[in-house]
C-alpha positions as a Markdown table, in Angstrom:
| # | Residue | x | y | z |
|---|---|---|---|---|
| 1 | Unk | 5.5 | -1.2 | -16.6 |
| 2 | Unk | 7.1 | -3.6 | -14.6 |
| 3 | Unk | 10.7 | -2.4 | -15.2 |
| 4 | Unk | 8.9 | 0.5 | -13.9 |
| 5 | Unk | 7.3 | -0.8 | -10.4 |
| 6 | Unk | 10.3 | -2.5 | -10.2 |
| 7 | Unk | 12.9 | 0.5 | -10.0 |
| 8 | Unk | 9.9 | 2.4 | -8.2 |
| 9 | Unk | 10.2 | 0.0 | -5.3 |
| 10 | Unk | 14.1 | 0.0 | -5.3 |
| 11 | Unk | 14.3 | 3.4 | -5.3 |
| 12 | Unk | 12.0 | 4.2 | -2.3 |
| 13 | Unk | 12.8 | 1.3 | -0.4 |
| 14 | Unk | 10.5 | 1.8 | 1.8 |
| 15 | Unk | 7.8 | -0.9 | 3.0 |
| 16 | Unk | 4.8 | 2.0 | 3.6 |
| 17 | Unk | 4.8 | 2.6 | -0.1 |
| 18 | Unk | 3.7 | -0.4 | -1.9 |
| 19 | Unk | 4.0 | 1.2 | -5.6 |
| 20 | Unk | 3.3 | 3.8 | -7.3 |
| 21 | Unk | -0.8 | 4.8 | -7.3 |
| 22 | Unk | -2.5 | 4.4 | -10.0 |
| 23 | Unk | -3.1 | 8.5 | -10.8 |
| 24 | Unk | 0.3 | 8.7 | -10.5 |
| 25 | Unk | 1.4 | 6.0 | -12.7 |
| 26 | Unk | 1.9 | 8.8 | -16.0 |
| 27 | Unk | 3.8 | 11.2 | -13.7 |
| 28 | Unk | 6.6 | 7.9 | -12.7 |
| 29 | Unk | 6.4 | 6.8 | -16.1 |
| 30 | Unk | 7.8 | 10.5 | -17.6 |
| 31 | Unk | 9.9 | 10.9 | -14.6 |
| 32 | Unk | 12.0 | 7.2 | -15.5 |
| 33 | Unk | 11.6 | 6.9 | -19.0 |
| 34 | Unk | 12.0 | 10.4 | -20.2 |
| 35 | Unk | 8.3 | 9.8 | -22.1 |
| 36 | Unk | 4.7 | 10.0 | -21.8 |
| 37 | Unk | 2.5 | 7.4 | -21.3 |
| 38 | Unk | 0.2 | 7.5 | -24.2 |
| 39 | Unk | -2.3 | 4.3 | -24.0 |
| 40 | Unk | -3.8 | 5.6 | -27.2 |
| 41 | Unk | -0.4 | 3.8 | -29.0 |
| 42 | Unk | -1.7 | 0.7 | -28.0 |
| 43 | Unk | -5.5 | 1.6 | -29.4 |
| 44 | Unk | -6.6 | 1.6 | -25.5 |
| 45 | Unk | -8.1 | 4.8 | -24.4 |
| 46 | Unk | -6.8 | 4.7 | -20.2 |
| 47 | Unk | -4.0 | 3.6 | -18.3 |
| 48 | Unk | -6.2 | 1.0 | -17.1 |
| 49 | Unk | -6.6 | -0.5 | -20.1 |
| 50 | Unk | -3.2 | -0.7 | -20.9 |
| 51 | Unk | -2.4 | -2.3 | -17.2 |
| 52 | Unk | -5.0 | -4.9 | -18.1 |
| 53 | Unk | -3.4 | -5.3 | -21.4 |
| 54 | Unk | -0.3 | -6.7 | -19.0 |
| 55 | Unk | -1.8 | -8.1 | -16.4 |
| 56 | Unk | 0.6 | -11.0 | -16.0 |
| 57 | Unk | 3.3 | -8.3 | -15.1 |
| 58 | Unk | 1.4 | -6.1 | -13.7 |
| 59 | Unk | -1.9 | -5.6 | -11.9 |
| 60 | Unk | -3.9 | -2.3 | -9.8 |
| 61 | Unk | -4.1 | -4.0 | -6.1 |
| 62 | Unk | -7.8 | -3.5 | -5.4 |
| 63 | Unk | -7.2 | -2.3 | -2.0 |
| 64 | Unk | -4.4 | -0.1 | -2.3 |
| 65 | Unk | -5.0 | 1.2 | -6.0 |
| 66 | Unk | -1.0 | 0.6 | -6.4 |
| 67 | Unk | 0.8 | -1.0 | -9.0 |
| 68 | Unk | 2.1 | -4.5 | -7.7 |
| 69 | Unk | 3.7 | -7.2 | -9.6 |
| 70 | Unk | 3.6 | -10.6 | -8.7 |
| 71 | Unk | 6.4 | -12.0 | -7.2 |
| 72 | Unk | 7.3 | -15.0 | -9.3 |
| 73 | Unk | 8.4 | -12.7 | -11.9 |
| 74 | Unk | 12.6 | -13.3 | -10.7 |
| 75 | Unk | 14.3 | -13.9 | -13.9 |
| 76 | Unk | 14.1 | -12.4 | -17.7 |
| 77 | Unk | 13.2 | -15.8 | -18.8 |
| 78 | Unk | 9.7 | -15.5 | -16.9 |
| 79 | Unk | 9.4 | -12.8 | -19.2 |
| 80 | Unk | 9.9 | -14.9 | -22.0 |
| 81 | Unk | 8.1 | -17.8 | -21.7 |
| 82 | Unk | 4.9 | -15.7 | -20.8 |
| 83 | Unk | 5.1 | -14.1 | -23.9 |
| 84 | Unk | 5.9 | -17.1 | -25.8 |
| 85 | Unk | 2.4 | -18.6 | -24.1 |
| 86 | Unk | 0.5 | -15.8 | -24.4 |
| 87 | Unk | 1.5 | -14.9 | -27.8 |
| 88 | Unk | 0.6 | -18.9 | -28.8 |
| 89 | Unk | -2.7 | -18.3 | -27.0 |
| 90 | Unk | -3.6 | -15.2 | -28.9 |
| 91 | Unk | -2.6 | -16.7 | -32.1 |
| 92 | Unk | -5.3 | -19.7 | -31.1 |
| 93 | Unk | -8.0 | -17.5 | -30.7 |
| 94 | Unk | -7.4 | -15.6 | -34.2 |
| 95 | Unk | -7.5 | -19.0 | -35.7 |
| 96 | Unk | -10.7 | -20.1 | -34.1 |
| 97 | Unk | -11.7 | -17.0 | -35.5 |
| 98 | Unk | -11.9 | -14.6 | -32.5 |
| 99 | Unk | -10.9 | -10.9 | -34.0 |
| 100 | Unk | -10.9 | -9.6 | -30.6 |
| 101 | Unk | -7.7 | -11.5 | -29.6 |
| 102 | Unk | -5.5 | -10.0 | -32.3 |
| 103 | Unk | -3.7 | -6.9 | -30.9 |
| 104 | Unk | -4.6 | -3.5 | -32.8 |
| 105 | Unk | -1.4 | -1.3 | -32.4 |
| 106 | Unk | -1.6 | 2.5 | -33.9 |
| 107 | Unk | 1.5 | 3.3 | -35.5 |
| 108 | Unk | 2.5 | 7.0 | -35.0 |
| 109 | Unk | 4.2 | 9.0 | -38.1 |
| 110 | Unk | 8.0 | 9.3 | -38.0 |
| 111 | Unk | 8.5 | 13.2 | -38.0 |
| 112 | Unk | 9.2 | 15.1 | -41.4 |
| 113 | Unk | 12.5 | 16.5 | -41.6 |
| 114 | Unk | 13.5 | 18.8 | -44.6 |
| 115 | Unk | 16.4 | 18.7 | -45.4 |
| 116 | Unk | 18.7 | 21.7 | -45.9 |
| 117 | Unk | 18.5 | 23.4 | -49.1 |
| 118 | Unk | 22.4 | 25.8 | -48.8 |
| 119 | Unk | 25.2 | 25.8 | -46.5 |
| 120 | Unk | 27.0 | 28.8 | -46.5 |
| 121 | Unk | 30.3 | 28.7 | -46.1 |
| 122 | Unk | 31.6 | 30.0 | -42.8 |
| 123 | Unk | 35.3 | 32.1 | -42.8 |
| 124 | Unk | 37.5 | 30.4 | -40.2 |
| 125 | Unk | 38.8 | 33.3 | -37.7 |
| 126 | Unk | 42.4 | 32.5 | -35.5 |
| 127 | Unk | 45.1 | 34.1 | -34.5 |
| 128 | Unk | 47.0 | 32.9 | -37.3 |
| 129 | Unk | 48.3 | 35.2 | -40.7 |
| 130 | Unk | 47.0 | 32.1 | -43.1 |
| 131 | Unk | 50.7 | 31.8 | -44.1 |
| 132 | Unk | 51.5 | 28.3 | -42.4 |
| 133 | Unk | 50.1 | 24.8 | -42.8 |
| 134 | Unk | 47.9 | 25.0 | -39.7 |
C-alpha cells in the first residue's frame, strides 16, 4: 500500500491531491497492480482493516480520508527494520500467550488445471513439394 501511495503521488504530482481517498483505494489498487484488493486474504473483512493492519506505512488522514504515509519512510531499509521490530513484537506477545497477536492469513487454492488428454497431430501446409530438406 505504500508502493502504492507512493506512485499515486508521483504520478499526479500535484499538491491539491494528497492521496488517493479512501473509497477509492480498490479502484488505484487494480489500476497499478493489475489485481483486486481482496482484504478477506488477510482474514480482515474492509480495507480499513487491512490499512490498520499497516499502519506504520500507511495510515487514512482523519481530515482528508486520504491515504498518507509518513515521511520518514526514505529508504528500503526503514522497511526492514520495522518489520524486523514488529515481527519480534508480535512474536512477544504469542509467547506471553496473547493469540490475538499472531497473524491469521487465508490461503487461497492454486487453480486446477487438467491436463490434456490427445494432441492431434497437425499437417504442416507450405509452398514447398516435401521433396527438400526444409
Amino acid at each position: 500500500l505504500y508502493l502504492l501511495q507512493d506512485a499515486f503521488q508521483k504520478d499526479v504530482n500535484d499538491p491539491d491531491r494528497a492521496g488517493i481517498p479512501e473509497n477509492h483505494l480498490s479502484f488505484y489498487y487494480y489500476k497499478y497492480f493489475k489485481k483486486q484488493l481482496n482484504p478477506k486474504l488477510f482474514n480482515l473483512s474492509t480495507n480499513l482493516e487491512l490499512i490498520a493492519l499497516v499502519k506504520d506505512t500507511v495510515a487514512i488522514a482523519a481530515d482528508t480520508q486520504v491515504l498518507t504515509a509518513p515521511a520518514e519512510l526514505d529508504s528500503l531499509g526503514t522497511f526492514v527494520k520495522q518489520t524486523e521490530e514488529n515481527r519480534r513484537e508480535r512474536q512477544r506477545r504469542i509467547d506471553a500467550g496473547d493469540e490475538t497477536a499472531r497473524l491469521k492469513f487465508v490461503t487461497v487454492p492454486a487453480a486446477v488445471i487438467e491436463p490434456v488428454t490427445s494432441l492431434a497431430p497437425v499437417a504442416a501446409k507450405g509452398k514447398g513439394k516435401g521433396k527438400g530438406k526444409w
